[in-house]
RODO-2510 file (C-alpha; in nm, 4 decimals, decimal comma):
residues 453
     n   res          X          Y          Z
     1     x     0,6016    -0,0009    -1,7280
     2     x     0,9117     0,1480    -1,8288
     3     x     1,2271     0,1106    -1,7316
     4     x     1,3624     0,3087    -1,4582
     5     x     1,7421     0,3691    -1,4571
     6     x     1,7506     0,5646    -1,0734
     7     x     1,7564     0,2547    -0,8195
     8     x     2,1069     0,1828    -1,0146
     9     x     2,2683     0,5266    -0,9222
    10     x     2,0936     0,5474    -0,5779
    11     x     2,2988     0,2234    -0,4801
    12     x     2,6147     0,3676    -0,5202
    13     x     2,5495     0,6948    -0,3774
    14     x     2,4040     0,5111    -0,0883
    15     x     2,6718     0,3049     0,0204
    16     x     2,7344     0,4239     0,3814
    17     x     2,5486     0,1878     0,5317
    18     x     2,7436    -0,1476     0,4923
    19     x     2,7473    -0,4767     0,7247
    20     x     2,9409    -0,3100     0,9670
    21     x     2,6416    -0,0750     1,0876
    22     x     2,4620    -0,4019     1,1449
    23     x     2,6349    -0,6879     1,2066
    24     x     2,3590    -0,9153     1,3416
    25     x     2,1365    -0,8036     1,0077
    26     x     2,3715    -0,8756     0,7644
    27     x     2,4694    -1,2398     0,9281
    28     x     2,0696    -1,3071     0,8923
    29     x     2,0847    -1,1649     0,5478
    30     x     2,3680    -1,4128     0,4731
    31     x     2,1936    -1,6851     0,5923
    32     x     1,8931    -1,6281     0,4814
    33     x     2,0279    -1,5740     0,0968
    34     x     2,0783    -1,9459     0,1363
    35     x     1,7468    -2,0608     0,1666
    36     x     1,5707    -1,7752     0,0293
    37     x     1,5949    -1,5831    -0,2899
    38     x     1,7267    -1,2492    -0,2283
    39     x     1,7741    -1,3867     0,1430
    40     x     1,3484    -1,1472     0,1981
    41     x     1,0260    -1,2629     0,1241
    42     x     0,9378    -0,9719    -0,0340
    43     x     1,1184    -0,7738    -0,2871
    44     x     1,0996    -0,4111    -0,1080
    45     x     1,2375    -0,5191     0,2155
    46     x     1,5831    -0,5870     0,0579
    47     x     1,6918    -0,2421     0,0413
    48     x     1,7555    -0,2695    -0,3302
    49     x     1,6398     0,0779    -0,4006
    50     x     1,8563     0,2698    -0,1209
    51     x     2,1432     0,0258    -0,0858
    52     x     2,3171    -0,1410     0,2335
    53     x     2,2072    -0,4130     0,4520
    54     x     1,8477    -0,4263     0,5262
    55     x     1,7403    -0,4283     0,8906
    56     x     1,5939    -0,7306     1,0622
    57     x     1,3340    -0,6769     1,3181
    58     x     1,3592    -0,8380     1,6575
    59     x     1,0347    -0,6651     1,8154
    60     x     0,7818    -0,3308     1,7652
    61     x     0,6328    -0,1784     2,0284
    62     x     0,4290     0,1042     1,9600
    63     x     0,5419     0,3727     1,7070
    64     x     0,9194     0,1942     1,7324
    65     x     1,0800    -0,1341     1,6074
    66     x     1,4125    -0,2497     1,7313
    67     x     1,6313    -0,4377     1,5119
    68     x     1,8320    -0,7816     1,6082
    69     x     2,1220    -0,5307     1,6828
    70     x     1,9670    -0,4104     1,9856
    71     x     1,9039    -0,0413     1,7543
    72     x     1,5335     0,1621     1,8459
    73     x     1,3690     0,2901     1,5501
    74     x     1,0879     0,5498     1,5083
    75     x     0,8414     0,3433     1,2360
    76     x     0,7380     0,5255     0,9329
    77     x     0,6580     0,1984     0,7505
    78     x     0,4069     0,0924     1,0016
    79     x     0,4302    -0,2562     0,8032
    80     x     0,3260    -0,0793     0,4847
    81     x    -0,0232     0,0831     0,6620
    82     x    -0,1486    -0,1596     0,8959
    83     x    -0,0192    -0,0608     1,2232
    84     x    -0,2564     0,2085     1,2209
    85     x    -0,2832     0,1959     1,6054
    86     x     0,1234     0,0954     1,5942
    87     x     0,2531    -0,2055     1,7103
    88     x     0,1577    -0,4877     1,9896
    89     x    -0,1572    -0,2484     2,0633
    90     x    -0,3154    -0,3740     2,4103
    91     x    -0,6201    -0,4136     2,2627
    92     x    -0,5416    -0,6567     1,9537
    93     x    -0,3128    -0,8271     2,1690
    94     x    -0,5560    -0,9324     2,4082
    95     x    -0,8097    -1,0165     2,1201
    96     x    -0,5228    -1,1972     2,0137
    97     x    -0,4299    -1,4010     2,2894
    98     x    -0,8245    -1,5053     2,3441
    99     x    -0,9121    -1,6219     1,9702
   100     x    -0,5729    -1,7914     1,9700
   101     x    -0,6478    -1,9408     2,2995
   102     x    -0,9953    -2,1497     2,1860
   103     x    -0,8168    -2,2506     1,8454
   104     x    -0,5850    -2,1103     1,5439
   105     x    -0,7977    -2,2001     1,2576
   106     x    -1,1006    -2,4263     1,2092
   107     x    -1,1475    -2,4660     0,8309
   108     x    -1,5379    -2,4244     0,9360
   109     x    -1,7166    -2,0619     0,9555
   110     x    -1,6880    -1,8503     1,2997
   111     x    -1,8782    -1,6115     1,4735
   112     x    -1,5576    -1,3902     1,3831
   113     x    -1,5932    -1,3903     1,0308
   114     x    -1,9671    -1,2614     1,0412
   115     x    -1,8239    -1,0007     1,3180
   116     x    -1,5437    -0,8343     1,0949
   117     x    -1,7850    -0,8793     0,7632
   118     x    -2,0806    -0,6784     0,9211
   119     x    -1,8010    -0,4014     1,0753
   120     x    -1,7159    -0,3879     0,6930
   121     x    -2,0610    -0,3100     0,5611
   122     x    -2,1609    -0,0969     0,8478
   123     x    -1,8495     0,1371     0,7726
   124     x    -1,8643     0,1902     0,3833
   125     x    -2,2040     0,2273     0,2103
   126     x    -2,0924     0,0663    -0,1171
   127     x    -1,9952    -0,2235     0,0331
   128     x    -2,3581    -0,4474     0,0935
   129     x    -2,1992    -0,7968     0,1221
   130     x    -1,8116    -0,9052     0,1252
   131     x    -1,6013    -1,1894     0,1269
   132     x    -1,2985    -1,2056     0,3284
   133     x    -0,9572    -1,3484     0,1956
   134     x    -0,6429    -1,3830     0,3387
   135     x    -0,3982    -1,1011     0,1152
   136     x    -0,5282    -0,7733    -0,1303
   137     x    -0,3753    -0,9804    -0,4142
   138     x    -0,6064    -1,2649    -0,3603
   139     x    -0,9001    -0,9753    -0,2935
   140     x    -0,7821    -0,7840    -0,5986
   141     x    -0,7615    -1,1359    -0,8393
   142     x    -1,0827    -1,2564    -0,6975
   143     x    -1,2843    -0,9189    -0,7471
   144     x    -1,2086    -0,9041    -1,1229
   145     x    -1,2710    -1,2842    -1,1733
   146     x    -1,5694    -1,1824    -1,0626
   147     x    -1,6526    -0,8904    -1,2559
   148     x    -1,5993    -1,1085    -1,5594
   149     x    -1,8128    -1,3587    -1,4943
   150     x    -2,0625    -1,1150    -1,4016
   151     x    -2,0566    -0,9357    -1,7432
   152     x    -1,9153    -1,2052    -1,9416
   153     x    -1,6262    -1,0053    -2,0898
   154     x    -1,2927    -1,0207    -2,0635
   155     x    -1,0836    -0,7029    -2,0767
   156     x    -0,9749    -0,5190    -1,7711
   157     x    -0,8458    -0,1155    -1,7701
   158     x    -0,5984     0,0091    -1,4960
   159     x    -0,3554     0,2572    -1,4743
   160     x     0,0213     0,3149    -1,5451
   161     x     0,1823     0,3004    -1,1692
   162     x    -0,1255     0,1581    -0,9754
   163     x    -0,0018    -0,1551    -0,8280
   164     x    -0,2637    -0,4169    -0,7363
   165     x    -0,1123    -0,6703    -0,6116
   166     x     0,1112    -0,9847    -0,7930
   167     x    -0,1789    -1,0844    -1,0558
   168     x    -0,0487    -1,1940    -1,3579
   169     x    -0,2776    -0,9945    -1,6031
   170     x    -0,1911    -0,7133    -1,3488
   171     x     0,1121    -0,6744    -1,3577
   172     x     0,2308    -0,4712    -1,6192
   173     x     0,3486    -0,1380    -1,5770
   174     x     0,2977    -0,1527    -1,1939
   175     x     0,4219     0,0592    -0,9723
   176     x     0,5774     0,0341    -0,5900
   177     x     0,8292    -0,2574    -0,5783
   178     x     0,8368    -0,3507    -0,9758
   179     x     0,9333     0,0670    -0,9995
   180     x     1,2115     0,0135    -0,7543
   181     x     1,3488    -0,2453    -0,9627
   182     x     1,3105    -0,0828    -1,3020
   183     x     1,1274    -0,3871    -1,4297
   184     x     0,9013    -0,3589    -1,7388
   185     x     0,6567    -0,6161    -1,6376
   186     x     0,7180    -0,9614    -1,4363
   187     x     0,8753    -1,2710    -1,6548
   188     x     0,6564    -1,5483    -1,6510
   189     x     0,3288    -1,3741    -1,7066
   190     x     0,1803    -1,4924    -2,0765
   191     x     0,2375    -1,2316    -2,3503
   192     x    -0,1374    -1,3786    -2,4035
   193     x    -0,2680    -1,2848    -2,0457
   194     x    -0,0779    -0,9812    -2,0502
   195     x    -0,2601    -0,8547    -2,3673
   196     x    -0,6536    -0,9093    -2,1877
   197     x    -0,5429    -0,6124    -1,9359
   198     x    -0,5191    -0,2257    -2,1341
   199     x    -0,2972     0,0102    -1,9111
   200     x    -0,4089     0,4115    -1,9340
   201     x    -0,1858     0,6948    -1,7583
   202     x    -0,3364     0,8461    -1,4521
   203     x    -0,5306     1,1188    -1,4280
   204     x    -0,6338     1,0917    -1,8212
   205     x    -0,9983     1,1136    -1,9013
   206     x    -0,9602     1,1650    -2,2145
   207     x    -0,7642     0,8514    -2,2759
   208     x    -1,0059     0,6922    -2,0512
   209     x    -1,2776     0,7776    -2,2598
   210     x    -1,1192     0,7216    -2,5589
   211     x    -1,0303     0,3636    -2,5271
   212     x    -1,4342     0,2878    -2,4021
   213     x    -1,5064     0,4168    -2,6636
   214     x    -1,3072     0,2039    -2,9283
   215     x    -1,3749    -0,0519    -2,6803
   216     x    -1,6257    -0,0553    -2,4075
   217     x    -1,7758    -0,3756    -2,5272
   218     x    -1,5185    -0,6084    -2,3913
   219     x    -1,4270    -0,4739    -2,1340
   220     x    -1,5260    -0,6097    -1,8090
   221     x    -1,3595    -0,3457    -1,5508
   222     x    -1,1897    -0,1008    -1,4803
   223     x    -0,9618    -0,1307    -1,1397
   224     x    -0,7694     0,1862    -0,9917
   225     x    -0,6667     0,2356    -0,6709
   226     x    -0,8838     0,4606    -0,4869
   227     x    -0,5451     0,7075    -0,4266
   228     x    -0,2744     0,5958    -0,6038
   229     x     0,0238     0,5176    -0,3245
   230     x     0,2469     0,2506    -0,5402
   231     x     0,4032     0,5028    -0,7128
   232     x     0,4526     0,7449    -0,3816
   233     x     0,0813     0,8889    -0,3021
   234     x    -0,0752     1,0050    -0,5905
   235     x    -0,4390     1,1393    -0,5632
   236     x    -0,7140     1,1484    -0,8423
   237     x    -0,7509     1,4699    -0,9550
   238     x    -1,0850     1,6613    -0,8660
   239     x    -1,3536     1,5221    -1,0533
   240     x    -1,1258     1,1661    -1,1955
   241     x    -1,3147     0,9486    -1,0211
   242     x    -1,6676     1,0711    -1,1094
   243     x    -1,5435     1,0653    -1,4536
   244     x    -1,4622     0,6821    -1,3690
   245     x    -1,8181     0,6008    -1,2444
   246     x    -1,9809     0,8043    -1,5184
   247     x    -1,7817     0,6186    -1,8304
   248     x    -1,8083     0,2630    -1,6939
   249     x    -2,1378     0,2625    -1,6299
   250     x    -2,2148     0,4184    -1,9732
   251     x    -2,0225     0,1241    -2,1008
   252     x    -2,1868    -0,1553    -1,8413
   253     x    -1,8236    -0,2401    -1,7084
   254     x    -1,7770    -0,2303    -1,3284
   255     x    -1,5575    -0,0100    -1,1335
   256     x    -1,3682    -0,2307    -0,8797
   257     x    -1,1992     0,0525    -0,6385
   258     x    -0,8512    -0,1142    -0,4473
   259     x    -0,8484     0,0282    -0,0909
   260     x    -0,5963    -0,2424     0,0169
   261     x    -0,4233     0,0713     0,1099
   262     x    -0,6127     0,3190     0,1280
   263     x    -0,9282     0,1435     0,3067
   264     x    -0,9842     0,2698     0,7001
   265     x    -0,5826     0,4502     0,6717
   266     x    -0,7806     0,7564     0,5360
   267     x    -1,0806     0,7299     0,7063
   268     x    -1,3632     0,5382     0,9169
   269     x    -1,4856     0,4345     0,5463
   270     x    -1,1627     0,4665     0,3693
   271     x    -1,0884     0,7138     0,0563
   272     x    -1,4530     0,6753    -0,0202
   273     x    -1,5621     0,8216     0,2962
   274     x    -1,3022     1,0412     0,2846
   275     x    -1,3601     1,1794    -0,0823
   276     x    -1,7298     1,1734    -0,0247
   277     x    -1,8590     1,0307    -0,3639
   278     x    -2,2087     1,0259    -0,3982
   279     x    -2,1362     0,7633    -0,7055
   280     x    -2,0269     0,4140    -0,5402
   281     x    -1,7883     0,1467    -0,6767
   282     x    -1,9300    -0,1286    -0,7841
   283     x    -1,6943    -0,3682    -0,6090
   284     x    -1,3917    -0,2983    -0,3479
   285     x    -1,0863    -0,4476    -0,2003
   286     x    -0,9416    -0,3931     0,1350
   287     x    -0,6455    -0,5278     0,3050
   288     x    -0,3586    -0,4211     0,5690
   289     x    -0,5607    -0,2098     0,8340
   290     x    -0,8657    -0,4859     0,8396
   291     x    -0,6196    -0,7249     0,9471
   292     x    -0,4518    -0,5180     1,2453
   293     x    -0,1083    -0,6784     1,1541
   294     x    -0,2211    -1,0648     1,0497
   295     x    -0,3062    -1,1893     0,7166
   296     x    -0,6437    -1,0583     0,6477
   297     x    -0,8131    -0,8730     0,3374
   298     x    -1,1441    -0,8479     0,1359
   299     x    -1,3582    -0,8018    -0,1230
   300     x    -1,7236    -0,6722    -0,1684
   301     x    -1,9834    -0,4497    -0,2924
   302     x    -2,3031    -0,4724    -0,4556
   303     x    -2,5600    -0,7691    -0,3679
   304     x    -2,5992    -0,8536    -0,7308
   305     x    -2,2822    -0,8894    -0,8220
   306     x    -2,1373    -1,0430    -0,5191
   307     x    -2,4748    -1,3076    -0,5362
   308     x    -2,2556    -1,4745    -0,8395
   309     x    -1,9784    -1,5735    -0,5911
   310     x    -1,9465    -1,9967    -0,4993
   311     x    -2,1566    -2,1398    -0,3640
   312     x    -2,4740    -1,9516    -0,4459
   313     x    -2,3036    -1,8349    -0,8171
   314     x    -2,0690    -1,9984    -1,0997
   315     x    -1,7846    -1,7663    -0,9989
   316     x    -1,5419    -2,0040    -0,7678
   317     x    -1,3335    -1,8544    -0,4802
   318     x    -1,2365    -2,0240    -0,2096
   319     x    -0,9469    -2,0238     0,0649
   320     x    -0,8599    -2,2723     0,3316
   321     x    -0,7662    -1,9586     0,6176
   322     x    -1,0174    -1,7355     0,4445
   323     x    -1,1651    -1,5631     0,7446
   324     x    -0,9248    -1,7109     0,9636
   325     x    -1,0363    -1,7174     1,3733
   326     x    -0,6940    -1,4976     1,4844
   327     x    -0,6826    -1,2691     1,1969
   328     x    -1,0151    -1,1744     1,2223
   329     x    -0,9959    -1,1182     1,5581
   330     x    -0,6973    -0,8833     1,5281
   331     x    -0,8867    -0,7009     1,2582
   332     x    -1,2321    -0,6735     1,4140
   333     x    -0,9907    -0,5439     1,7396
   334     x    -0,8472    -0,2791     1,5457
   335     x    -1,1364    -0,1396     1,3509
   336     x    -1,3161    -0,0498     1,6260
   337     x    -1,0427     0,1211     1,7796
   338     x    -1,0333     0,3745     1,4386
   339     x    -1,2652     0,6358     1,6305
   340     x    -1,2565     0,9807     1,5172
   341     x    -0,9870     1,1090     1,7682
   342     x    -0,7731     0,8365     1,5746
   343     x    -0,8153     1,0116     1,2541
   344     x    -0,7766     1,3439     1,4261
   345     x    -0,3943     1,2145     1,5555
   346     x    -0,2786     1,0577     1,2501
   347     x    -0,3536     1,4033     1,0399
   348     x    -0,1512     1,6247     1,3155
   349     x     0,1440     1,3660     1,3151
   350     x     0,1758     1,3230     0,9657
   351     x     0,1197     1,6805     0,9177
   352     x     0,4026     1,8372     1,1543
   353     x     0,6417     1,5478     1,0049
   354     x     0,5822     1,6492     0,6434
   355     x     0,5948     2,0229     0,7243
   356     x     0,9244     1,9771     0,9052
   357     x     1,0645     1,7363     0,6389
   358     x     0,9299     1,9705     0,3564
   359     x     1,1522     2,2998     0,5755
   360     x     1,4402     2,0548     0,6424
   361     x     1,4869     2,0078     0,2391
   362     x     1,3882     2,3851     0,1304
   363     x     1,6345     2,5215     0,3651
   364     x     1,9047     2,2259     0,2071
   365     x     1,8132     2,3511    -0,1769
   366     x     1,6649     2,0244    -0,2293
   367     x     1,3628     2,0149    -0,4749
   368     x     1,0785     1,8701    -0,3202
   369     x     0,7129     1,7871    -0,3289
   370     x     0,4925     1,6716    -0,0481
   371     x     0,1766     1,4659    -0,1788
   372     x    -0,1634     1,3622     0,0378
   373     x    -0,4062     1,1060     0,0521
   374     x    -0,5480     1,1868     0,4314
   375     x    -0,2877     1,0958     0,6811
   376     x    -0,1047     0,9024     0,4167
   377     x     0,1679     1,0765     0,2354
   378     x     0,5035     1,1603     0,0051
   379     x     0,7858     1,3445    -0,0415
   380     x     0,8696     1,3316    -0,3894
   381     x     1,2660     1,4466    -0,4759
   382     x     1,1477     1,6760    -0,7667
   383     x     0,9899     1,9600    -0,8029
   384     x     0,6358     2,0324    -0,9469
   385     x     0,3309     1,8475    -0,8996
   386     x     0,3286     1,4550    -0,9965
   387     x    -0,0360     1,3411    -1,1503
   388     x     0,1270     1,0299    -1,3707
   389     x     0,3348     0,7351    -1,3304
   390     x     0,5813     0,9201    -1,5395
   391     x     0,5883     1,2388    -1,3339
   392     x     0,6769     0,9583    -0,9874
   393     x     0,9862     0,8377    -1,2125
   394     x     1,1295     1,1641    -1,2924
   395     x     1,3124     1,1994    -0,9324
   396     x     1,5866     1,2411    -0,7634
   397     x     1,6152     0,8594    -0,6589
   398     x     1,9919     0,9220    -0,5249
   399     x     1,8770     1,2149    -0,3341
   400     x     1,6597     0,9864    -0,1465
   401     x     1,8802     0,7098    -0,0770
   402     x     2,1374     0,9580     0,0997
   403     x     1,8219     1,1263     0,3111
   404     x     1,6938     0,7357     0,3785
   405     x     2,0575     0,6430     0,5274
   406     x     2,0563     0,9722     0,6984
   407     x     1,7339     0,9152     0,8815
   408     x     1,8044     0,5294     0,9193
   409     x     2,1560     0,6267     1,0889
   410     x     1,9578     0,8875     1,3145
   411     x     1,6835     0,5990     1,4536
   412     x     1,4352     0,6906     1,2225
   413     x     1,2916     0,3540     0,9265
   414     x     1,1375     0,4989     0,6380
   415     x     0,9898     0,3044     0,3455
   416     x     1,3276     0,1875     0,1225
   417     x     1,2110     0,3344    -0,1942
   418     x     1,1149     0,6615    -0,3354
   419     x     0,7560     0,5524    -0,4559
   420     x     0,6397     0,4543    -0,1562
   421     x     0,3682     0,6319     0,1225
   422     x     0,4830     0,7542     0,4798
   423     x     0,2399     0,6244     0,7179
   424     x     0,2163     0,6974     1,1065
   425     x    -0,0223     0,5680     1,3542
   426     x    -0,2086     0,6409     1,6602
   427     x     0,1335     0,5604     1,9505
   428     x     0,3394     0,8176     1,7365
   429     x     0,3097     1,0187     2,0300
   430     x     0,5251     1,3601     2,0600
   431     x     0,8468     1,1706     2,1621
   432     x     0,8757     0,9964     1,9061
   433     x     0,7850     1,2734     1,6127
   434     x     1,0076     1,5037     1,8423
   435     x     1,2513     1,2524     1,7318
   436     x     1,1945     1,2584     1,3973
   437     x     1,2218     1,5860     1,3573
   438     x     1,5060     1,6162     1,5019
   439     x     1,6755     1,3500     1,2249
   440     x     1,5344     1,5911     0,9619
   441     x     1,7878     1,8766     0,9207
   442     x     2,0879     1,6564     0,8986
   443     x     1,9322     1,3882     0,6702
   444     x     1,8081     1,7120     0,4058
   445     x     2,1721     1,8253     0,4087
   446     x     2,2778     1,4469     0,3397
   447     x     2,0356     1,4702     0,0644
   448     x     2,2185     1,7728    -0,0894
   449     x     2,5271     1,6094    -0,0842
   450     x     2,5901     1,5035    -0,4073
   451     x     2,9416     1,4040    -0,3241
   452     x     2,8918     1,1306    -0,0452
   453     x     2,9581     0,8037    -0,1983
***
């Protein structure tokens, strides 16, 4: 990955929002700086990108989160995608409350774990057996472990700006939070483990073929998120992921799909049921939305393959809260609240907020482009369509830090960084989009303001 000189020059044209607009944050901040790197426990949350003091979160309720200064938010984080049916849902919570109630983890299998696995399977046809973990980097490490065992090579393809979680071999030229921070790749990762992963751009079949074809033999997989979202949500192009199914399996490597993201956000079967692809992955990862809001994720896919995994295989994997009794619970809760009419809301929400946002900025002069994957979705500060990482980079990253403090100062969170999705869930009902759109206008006009320090 490249570096990427915006997040500098979006800091100081963001500076509006200091300690003074939140005291009780930025005493937290300060303390927590002492005992924590950075004062967050992950990198995105610290507001790097967009500058000020990053907000902490006393409570969510709903489609809202109020801070620890007492200030009411309309979420369009949604804790990166998994409060797809918002937060403290009635439902979960009292799923919650009962698992919790006969234990909090047993280091022994539950009925729980067979519950969420078969609500897996039954939703995406790909998907014949799966093993649950606890985060999609431990689904996203553990699936191309064991795609190498199962072909016995070593070399794994993925694309410039797909992010797949922290994985050593994976991270290089990632997107989301390493493109906020304009970091090539991640010190400590092996120049040695580095050089077993071979990164392609997006949307590229010829490179894709090309580099099979030089070197199909080694190669044990190639990974891609199912709709790219790291780098703001970035689709395949018509007919890309056909063309990944048809050259990996002409080269016996396995196509390992990530729908950590994308997985029931986009649909009942996630971007594969929503892309309708007659030609399965061979393995997938899921994470965030199986977990309704607790530490949950997974891996699975074909029999064969997944028939290698400890302790019927030689592939090890293993995880003392793996399947944990709560989390599960939570997730198997949520899931089968994703009906149709679910799906049905998140589209009309995210589709009157992007419209609006998308009029907000054409009547400012702002260039703009609004990207989809289903509900999930982008605005992009440039103008033109963006099919590569490199297309996500060339934007206006200033532009959006003055719109983010704009809609931040009018109630509304949005994700601190320009490559990140939107998401909305099922409690954004039409008080809270009314007022979102209502922050729109004035946060566009910031945006245009190329004088506001």
């Amino acid at each position: 990955m490249s570096p990427d000189p915006t997040p500098h020059a979006s800091r100081t044209a963001t500076s509006a929002s200091t300690a003074s607009d939140a005291p009780a944050s930025a005493a937290l901040l300060e303390r927590a700086r002492a005992v924590t790197p950075g004062g967050v426990n992950s990198p995105v949350r610290a507001f790097r990108a967009v500058g000020g003091t990053p907000r902490f979160m006393a409570s969510g309720r709903g489609p809202y989160l109020t801070d620890v200064d007492g200030r009411e938010y309309v979420d369009l984080v949604c804790s990166w995608g998994p409060m797809i049916l918002g937060h403290a849902h009635p439902a979960v919570l009292d799923a919650v409350r009962s698992a919790a109630a006969r234990g909090f983890s047993f280091g022994t299998p539950s009925e729980n774990e067979v519950l969420l696995a078969e609500e897996i399977v039954a939703r995406v046809d790909p998907v014949q057996q799966v093993r649950l973990v606890s985060s999609g980097t431990e689904a996203t490490m553990s699936a191309i472990r064991l795609a190498r065992g199962f072909t016995g090579r070593s070399l794994v393809v993925k694309f410039a700006g797909h992010y797949h979680g922290h994985v050593d071999s994976l991270l290089v030229s990632a997107g989301s939070g390493l493109a906020t921070f304009a970091l090539p790749d991640s010190a400590g990762v092996p120049a040695e483990m580095a050089a077993e992963t071979l990164v392609l751009p997006y949307n590229d079949v010829d490179a894709l073929e090309a580099v099979f074809a030089a070197r199909g033999s080694e190669i044990a997989c190639l990974v891609t998120e199912a709709a790219a979202g790291n780098m703001g949500v970035v689709p395949p192009d018509p007919g890309f992921t056909q063309a990944l199914r048809r050259v990996t399996a002409e080269h016996g490597a396995l196509l390992v799909s990530d729908e950590v993201m994308t997985g029931f956000r986009v649909s009942r079967a996630g971007w594969w049921g929503h892309e309708g692809l007659d030609l399965a992955p061979d393995l997938m990862t899921f994470g965030k939305v199986m977990g309704g809001g607790f530490p949950a994720a997974a891996f699975g896919g074909r029999a064969d393959v997944m028939a290698l995994l400890a302790p019927d295989g030689p592939v090890y994997q293993a995880g003392t809260l793996s399947g944990n009794p709560v989390a599960t619970a939570a997730g198997l809760a949520t899931l089968r609240a994703c009906d149709d009419a679910l799906y049905a809301r998140l589209r009309e929400v995210s589709s009157a907020i992007a419209a609006a946002a998308s009029d907000a900025l054409s009547a400012a002069g702002v260039p703009h482009r609004v990207q989809w994957a289903g509900s999930m979705f982008s605005v992009f500060f440039r103008e033109g369509a963006v099919r590569t990482y490199d297309d996500a980079r060339q934007q206006d990253a200033a532009a959006f830090g003055r719109f983010f403090h704009a809609m931040l100062d009018a109630g509304v969170y949005l994700p601190p960084s320009a490559f990140e999705s939107w998401f909305v869930s099922g409690a954004h009902d039409d008080a809270a989009v009314e007022r979102v759109l209502a922050a729109l206008p004035g946060a566009a006009a910031a945006a245009a303001d190329t004088g506001r320090g």
